[in-house]
ZANU-982197 format. One record per residue (C-alpha): chain; x, z, y. Coordinates in Angstrom, 1 decimal, always signed. Layout:
REM residues N
- A X Z Y
...
REM end
This chain:
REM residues 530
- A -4.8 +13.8 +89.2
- A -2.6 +10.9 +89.3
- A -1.7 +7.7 +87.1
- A +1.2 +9.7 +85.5
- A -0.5 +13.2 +84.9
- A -2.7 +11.6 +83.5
- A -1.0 +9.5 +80.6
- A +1.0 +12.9 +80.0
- A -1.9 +14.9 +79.2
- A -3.7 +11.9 +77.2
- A +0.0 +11.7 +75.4
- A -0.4 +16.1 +74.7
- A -3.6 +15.5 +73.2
- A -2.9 +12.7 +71.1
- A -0.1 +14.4 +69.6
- A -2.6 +17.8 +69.1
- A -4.8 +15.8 +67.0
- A -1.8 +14.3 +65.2
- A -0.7 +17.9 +64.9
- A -4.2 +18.7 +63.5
- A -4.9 +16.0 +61.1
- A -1.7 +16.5 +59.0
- A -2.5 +20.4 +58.9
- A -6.0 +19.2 +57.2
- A -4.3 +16.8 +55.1
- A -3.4 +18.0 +51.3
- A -0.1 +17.5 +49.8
- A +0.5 +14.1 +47.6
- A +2.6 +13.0 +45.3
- A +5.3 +10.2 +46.3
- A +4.0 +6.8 +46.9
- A +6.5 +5.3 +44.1
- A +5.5 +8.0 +41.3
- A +2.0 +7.2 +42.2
- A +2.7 +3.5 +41.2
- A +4.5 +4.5 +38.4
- A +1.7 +5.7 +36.9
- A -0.9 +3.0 +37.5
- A +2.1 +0.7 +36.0
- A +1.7 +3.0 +32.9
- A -2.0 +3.1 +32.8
- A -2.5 -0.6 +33.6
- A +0.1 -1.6 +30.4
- A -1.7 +0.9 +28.2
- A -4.9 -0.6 +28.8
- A -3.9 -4.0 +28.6
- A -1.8 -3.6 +25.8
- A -4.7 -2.0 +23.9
- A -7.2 -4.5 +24.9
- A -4.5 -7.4 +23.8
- A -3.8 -5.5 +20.8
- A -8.3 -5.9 +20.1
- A -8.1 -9.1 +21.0
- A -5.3 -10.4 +18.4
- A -7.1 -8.0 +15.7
- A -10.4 -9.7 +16.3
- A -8.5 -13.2 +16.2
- A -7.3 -12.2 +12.7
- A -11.2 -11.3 +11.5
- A -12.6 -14.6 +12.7
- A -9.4 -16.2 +11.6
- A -9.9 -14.6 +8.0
- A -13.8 -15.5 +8.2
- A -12.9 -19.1 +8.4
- A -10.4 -18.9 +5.3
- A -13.0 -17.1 +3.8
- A -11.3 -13.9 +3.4
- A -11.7 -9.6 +4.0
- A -11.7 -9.7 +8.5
- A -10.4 -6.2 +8.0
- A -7.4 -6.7 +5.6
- A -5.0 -6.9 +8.1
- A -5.6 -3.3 +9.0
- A -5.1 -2.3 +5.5
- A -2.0 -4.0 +5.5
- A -0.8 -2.4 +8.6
- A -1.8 +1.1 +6.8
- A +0.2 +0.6 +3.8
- A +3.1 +2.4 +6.4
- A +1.3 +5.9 +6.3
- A -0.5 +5.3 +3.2
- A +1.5 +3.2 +1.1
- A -0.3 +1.1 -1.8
- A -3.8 +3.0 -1.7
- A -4.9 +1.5 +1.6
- A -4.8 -2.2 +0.4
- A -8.0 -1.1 -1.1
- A -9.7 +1.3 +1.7
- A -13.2 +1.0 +1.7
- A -14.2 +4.0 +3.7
- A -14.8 +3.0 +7.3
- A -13.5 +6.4 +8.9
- A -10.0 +5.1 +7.2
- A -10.4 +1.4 +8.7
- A -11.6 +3.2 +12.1
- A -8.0 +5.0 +12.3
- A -6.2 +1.8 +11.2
- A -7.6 +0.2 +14.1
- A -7.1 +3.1 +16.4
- A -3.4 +3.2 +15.1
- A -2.9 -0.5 +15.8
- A -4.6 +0.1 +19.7
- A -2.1 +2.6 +20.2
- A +0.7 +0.6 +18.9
- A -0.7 -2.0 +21.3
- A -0.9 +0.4 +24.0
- A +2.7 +1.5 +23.8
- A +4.0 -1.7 +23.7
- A +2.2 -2.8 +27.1
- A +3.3 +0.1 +28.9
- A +7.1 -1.0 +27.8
- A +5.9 -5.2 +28.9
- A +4.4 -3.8 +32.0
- A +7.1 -1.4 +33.3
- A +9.4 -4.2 +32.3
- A +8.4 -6.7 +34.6
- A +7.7 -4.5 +37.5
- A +11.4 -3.2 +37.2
- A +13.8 -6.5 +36.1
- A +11.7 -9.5 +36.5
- A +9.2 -8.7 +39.9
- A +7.5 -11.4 +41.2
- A +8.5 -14.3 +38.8
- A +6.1 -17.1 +38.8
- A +3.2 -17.8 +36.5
- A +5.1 -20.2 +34.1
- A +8.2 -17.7 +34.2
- A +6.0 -14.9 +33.4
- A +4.4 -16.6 +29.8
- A +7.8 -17.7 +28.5
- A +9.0 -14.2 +28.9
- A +5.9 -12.5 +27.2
- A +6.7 -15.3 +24.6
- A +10.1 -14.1 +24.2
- A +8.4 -10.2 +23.9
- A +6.0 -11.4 +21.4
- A +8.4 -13.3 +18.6
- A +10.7 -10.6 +19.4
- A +8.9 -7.4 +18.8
- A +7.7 -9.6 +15.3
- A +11.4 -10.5 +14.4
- A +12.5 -6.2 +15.2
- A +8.9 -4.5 +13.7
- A +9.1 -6.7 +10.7
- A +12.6 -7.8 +9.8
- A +14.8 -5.2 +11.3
- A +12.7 -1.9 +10.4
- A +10.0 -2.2 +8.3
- A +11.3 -4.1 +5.8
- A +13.6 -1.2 +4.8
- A +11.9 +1.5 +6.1
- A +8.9 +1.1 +4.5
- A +10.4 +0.6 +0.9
- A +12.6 +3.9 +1.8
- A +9.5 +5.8 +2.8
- A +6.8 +4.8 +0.3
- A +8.6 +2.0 -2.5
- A +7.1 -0.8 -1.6
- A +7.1 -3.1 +1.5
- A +3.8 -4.4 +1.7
- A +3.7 -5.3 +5.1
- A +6.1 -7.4 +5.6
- A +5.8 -9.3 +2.0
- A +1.9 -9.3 +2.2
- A +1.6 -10.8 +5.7
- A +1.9 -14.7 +5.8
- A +4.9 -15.5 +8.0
- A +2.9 -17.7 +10.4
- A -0.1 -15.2 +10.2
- A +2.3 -12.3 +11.6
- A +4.0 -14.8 +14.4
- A +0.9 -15.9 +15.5
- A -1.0 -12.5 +15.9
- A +2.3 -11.4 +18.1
- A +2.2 -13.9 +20.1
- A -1.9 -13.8 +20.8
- A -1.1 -10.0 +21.8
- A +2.1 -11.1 +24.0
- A +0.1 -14.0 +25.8
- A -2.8 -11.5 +26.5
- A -0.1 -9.6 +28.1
- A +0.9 -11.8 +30.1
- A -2.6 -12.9 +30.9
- A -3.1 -9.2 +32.1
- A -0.4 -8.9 +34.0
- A -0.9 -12.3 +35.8
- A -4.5 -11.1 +36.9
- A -3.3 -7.9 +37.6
- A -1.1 -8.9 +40.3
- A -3.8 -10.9 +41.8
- A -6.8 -8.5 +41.3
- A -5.5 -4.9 +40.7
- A -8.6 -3.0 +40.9
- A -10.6 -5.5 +38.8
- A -8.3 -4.5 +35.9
- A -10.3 -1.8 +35.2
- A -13.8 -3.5 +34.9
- A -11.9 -5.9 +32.8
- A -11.1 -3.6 +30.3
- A -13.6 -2.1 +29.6
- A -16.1 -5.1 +29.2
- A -12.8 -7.1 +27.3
- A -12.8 -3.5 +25.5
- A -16.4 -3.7 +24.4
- A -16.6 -7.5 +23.3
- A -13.6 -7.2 +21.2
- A -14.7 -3.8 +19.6
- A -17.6 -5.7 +18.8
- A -15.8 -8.6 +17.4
- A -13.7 -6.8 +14.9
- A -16.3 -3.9 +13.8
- A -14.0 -1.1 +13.6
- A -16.6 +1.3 +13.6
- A -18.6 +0.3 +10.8
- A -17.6 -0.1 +7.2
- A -15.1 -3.2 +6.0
- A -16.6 -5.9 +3.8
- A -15.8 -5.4 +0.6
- A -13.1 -6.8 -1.1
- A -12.7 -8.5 -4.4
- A -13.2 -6.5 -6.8
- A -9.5 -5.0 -8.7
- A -10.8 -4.2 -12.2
- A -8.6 -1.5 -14.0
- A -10.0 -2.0 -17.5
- A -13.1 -3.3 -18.4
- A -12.9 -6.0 -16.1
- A -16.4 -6.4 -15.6
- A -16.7 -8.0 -12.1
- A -14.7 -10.9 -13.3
- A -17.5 -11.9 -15.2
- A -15.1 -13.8 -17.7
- A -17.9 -13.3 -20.2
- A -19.7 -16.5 -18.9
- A -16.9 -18.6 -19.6
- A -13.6 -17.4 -21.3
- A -15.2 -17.9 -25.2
- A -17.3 -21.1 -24.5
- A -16.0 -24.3 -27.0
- A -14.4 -27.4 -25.6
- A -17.4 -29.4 -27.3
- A -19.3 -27.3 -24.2
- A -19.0 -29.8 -21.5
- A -19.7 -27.9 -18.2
- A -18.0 -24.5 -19.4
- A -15.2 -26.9 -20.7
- A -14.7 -28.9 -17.3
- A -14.6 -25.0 -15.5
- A -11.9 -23.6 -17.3
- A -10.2 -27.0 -16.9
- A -10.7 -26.8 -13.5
- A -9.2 -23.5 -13.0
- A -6.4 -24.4 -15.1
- A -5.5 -27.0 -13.2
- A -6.2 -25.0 -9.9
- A -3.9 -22.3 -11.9
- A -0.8 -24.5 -12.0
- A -1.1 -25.3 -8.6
- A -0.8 -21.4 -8.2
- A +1.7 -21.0 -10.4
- A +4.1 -23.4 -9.0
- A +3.6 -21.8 -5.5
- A +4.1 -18.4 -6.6
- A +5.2 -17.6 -10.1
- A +7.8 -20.4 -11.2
- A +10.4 -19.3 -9.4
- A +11.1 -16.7 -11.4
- A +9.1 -17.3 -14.8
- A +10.2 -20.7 -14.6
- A +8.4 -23.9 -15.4
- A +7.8 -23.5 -18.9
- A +6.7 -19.6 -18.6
- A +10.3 -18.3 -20.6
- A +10.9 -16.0 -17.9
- A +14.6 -18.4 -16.8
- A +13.0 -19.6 -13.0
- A +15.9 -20.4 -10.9
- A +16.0 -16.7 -9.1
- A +15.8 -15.0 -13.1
- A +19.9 -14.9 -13.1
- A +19.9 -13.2 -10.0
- A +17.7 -9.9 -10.7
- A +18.2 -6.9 -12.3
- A +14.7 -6.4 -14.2
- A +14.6 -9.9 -16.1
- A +11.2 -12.0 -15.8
- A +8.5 -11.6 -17.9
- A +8.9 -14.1 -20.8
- A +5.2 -15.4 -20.8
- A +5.0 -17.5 -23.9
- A +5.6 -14.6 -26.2
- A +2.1 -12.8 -25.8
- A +4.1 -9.4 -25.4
- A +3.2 -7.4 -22.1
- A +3.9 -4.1 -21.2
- A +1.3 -2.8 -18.7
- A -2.1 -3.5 -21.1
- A -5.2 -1.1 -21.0
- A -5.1 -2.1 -25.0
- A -3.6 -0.8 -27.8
- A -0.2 -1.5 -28.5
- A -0.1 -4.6 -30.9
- A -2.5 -6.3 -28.3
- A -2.9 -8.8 -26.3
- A -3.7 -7.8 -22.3
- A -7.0 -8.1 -21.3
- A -7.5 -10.4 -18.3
- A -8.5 -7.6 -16.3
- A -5.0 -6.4 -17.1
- A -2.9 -9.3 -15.6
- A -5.4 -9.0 -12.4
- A -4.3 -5.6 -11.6
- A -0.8 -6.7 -12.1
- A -1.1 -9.6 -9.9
- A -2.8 -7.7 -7.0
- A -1.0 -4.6 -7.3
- A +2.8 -5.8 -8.4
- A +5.1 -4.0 -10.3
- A +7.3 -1.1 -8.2
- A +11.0 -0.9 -8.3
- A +11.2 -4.3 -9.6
- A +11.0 -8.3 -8.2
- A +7.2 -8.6 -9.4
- A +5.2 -8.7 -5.8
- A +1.9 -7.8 -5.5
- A -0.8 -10.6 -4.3
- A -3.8 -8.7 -2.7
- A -4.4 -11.6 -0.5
- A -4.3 -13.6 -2.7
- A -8.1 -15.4 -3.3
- A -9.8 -14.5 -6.1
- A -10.6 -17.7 -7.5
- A -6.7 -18.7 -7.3
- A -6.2 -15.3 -9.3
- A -8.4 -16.0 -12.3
- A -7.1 -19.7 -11.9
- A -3.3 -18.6 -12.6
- A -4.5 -16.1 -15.5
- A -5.8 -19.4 -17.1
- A -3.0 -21.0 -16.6
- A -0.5 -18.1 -17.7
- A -2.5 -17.9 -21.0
- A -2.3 -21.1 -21.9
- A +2.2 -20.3 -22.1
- A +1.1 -18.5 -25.3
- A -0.1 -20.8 -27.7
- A -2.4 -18.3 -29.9
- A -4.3 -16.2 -26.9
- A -7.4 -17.4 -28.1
- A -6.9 -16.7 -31.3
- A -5.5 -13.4 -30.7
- A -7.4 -11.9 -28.1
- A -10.6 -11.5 -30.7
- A -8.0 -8.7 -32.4
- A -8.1 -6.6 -28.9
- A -8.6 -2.8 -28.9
- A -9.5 -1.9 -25.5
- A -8.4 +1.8 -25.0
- A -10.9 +3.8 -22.7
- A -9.7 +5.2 -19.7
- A -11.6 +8.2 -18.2
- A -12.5 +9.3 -14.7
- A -9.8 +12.1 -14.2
- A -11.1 +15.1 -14.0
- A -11.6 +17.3 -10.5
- A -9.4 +20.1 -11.5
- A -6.0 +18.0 -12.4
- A -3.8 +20.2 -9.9
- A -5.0 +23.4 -11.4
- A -2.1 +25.0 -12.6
- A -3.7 +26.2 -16.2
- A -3.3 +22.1 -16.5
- A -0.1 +22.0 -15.1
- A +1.1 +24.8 -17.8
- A -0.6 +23.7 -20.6
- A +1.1 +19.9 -19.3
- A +4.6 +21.2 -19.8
- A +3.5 +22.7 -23.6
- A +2.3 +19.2 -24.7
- A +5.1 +17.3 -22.8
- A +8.1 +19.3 -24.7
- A +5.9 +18.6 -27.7
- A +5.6 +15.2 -27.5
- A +9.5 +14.9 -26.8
- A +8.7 +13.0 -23.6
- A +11.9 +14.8 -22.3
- A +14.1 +13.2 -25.4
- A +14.5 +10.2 -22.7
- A +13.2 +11.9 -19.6
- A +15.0 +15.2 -19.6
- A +13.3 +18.4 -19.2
- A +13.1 +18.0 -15.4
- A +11.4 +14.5 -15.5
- A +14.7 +13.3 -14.6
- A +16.9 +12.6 -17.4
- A +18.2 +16.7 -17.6
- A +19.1 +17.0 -20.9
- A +17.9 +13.8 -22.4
- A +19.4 +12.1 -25.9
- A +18.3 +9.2 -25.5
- A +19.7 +7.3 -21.8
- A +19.7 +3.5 -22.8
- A +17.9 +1.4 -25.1
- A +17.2 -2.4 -25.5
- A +13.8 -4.0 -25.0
- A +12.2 -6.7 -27.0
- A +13.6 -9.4 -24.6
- A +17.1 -7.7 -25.1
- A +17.7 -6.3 -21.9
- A +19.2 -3.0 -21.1
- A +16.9 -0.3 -20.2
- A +16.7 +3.2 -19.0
- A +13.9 +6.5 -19.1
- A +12.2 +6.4 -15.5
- A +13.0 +9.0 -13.7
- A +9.5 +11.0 -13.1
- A +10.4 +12.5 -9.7
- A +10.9 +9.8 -7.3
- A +9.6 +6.2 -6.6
- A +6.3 +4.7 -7.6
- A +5.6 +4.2 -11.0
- A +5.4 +0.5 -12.2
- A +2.4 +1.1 -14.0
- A +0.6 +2.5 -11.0
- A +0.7 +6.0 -9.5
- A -3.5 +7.0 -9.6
- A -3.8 +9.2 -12.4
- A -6.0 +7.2 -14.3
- A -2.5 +4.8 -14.7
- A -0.2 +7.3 -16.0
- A -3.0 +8.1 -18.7
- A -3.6 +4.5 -19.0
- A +0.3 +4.0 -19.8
- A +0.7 +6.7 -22.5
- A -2.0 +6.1 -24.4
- A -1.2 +2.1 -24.8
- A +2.2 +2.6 -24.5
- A +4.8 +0.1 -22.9
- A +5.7 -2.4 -25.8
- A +9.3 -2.7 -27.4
- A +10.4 +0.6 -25.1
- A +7.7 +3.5 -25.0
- A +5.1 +3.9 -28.1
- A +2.0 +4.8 -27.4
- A +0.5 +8.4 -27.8
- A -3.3 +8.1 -29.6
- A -5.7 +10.8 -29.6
- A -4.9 +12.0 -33.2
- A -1.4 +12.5 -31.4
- A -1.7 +14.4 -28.4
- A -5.2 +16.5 -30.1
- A -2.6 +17.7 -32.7
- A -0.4 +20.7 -30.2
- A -0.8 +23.5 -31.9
- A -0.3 +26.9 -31.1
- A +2.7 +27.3 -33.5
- A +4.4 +24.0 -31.9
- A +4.2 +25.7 -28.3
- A +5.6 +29.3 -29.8
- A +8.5 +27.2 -31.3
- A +9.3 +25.4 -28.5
- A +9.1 +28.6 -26.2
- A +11.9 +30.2 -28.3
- A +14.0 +27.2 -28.1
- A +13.7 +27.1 -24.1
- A +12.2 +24.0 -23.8
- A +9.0 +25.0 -22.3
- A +8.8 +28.3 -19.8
- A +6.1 +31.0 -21.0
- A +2.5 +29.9 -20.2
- A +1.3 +33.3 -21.3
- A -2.2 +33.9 -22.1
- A -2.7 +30.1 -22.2
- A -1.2 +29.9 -25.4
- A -4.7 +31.1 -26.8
- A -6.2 +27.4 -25.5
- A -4.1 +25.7 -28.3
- A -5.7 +26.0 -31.9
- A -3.7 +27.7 -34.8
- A -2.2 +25.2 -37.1
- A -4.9 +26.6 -40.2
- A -7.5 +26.1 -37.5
- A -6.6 +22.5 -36.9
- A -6.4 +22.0 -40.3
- A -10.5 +22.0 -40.4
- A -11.3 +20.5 -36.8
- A -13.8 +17.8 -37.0
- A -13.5 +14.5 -35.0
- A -15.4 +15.4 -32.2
- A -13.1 +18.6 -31.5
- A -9.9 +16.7 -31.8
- A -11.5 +14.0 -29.3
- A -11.9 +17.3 -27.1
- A -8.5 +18.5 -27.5
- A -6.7 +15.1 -27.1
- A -8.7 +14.3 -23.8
- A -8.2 +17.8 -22.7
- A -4.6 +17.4 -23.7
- A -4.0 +14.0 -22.2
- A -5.0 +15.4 -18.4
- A -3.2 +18.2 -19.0
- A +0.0 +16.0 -19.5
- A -0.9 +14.1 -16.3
- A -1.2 +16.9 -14.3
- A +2.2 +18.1 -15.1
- A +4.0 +14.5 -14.6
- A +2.0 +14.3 -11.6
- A +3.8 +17.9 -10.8
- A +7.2 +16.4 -11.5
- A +6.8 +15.0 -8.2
- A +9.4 +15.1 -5.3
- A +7.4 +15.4 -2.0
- A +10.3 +15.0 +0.6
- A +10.4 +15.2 +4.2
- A +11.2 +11.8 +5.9
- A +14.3 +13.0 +8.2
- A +15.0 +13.8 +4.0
- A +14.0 +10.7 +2.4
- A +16.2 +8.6 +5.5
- A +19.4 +10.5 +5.2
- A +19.6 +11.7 +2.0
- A +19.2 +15.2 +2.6
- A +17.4 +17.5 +0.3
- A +13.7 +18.2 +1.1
- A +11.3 +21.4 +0.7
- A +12.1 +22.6 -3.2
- A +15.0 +20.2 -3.7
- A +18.3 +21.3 -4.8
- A +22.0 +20.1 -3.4
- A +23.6 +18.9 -6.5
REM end
């Protein structure tokens, strides 16, 4: 066989075993989609590992300031939860919070990632961390400014996050999570395969750092009556001949006006009159502090507030007006600027001695039961609540539209069915609220009031129309000769009884609308198209 043959046979064989090896060989996917997808993968895993690491930079951050390491993820969860998760405690709900924000994280790294791979490939390192600059103070600026803060007040009437996080807090944990980015990117570029030991070892650490897993440190305490965890008892009614009690509540006072002037006098103005420099400008006029009248009170009506009571208002705000909730707010600095808000009314000390705390009860388990929520609309039409709130909740048929407070400002009936309720939507409020009443514009509705339906009241207002049949429940309401003999302990029964019931319907008044609904102002599941 010669030199030639002999390449031509060496050439046939090759080209069999060619022909062999690609008949073995399975069918893949296109090199580019391929690298697509690690592109996704890598971003999603970089993004949620940046996302851990500027979460775990907030906890040690709050450590140091001595505040909650996990409030930041109740912040964040005000957007699905609204005002309720400012004071999560359960750690499952703190756990999703910080899933949420890893996915949030994750998304935005696939969109940084894919971005650089397709418009800015191969840029060099200093290149790279001013663009992930530009990403991070940009997806701040759109998330906070150009969404949330009118989304969120759309969606849930309030807009918590973007109030509730300091400005340099919220630019700062952006820009840790952007700079991580770019961190990941850079080494990804360099060391591709080791991305994936990386995250799961940076994964780990920061998981660790931020605790998601385990319950959140309590926060301070928000009392909702009695106020016991303020312990104001081992101060508030020491004597100024007292020197050490003296010298703290001089101390917090003066801490108080520091407060004040940061927070509060720009609308309640420096003298606590209620004319701060932005007072012209809203709606809802200021609180005029120095006349010892306040609406939202877990006391009787001619009372003073208790302290507990300007607390809750401070943390939680007042919806659908200008007053802002504080939850991060310190402690301390709270009761400080309670002292010092006191002190605009000359006789609080010698006034609060007359308080009459009104009791607020646990609600009870069966409040959406709708015996309650029948029995609700009988004592509701009773006692006239639909006078200035309509039958519906919503000014239907209502006589009285507009009224004057004690301050002189116009006024009108809240409308039941939609937005938060300023006094605080948890059950335990809208008891809270009727039973003090809201001074100069609601009166309050005592036990001897609301124990007194009686079975002749309902009958009459079933006749008129103003409350649909409730049938057999018509029994649960004594006879008016039968409540001329109940004893005190009954009517105690029948007003607390009574009270829930009247809850449960207001609570049934309502409007649960879709978002699509609540966005464009279409009617939602049970709403009408007036």
């Amino acid at each position: 066989m010669d030199r030639v043959e002999r390449e031509r046979k060496i050439r046939e064989h090759l080209e069999a075993i060619r022909r062999l090896e690609e008949s073995e060989r399975p069918e893949q996917a296109p090199a580019g989609k391929i690298y697509i997808l690690w592109h996704v993968v890598v971003g999603a895993m970089v993004g949620a590992i940046a996302a851990l690491i500027s979460l775990a930079a907030n906890a040690i951050g709050a450590l140091a300031f001595g505040l909650d390491p996990m409030q930041l993820v109740r912040v964040y969860l005000t957007f699905p939860m609204g005002e309720a998760a400012l004071h999560a405690e359960d750690g499952l709900v703190l756990f999703v919070g910080c899933t949420l924000y890893l996915i949030t994280g994750a998304v935005y790294g696939i969109v940084f990632q894919l971005g650089m791979r397709t418009f800015f490939p191969g840029v060099s390192t200093a290149k790279l961390w001013q663009l992930a600059t530009a990403f991070g103070i940009a997806i701040w600026l759109i998330n906070f400014y150009a969404v949330l803060s009118w989304l969120q007040p759309l969606l849930l009437g309030g807009n918590w996050i973007v109030t509730l996080v300091p400005i340099w807090v919220a630019a700062a944990t952006h820009l840790c999570f952007a700079w991580f980015l770019a961190l990941g990117h850079g080494w990804n570029r360099r060391s591709p395969h080791g991305i994936a030991v990386a995250a799961v070892l940076v994964a780990l650490g920061a998981g660790g750092a931020t605790g998601c897993g385990t319950p959140a440190q309590a926060l301070p305490p928000t009392p909702d009556g009695e106020g016991e965890s303020l312990e104001y008892a081992r101060w508030e009614t020491y004597d100024p001949g007292e020197h050490l009690a003296y010298n703290h509540r001089t101390n917090l006072i003066q801490r108080g006006g520091e407060v004040y002037a940061k927070y509060c006098v720009g609308c309640h103005g420096v003298y606590g009159d209620g004319k701060g420099p932005a007072a012209e400008r809203l709606i809802t006029q200021p609180r005029d502090l120095t006349s010892g009248v306040y609406k939202f009170r877990s006391t009787d009506s001619g009372s003073l507030p208790m302290e507990s009571d300007l607390y809750r208002t401070i943390t939680r705000g007042l919806s659908g007006v200008s007053m802002p909730g504080f939850p991060l707010m310190p402690h301390r600095d709270k009761l400080a600027v309670i002292e010092y808000v006191k002190a605009f009314y000359p006789d609080w000390d010698q006034d609060a001695s007359q308080r009459v705390l009104i009791p607020v009860p646990l609600a009870p388990s069966d409040l959406r039961a709708e015996t309650r929520r029948l029995r609700g609309s009988a004592v509701y039409a009773a006692m006239q609540c639909g006078q200035c709130h309509g039958v519906d909740g919503r000014g239907t048929g209502a006589t009285r539209t507009e009224y004057v407070d004690a301050w002189g400002n116009p006024q009108k009936p809240y409308d039941f069915t939609r937005g938060s309720l300023k006094g605080g939507d948890l059950p335990e409020d809208i008891y809270r609220t009727f039973h003090t009443g809201l001074r100069s514009i609601m009166p309050s509705y005592g036990g001897m009031t609301l124990g007194s339906v009686t079975r002749e009241n309902v009958e009459a207002l079933m006749e008129t129309g103003s409350v649909a049949p409730i049938g057999a429940l018509l029994d649960d309401f004594p006879s008016g000769e039968a409540m001329a003999s109940v004893d005190a302990g009954e009517l105690g029964r029948l007003s607390e009884r009574n009270s829930w019931d009247l809850v449960s319907y207001i609570l049934s008044l309502r409007r649960e609308s879709s978002t699509a609904a609540a966005v464009l102002g279409t009617p939602g599941p049970g709403e009408g198209t007036e």
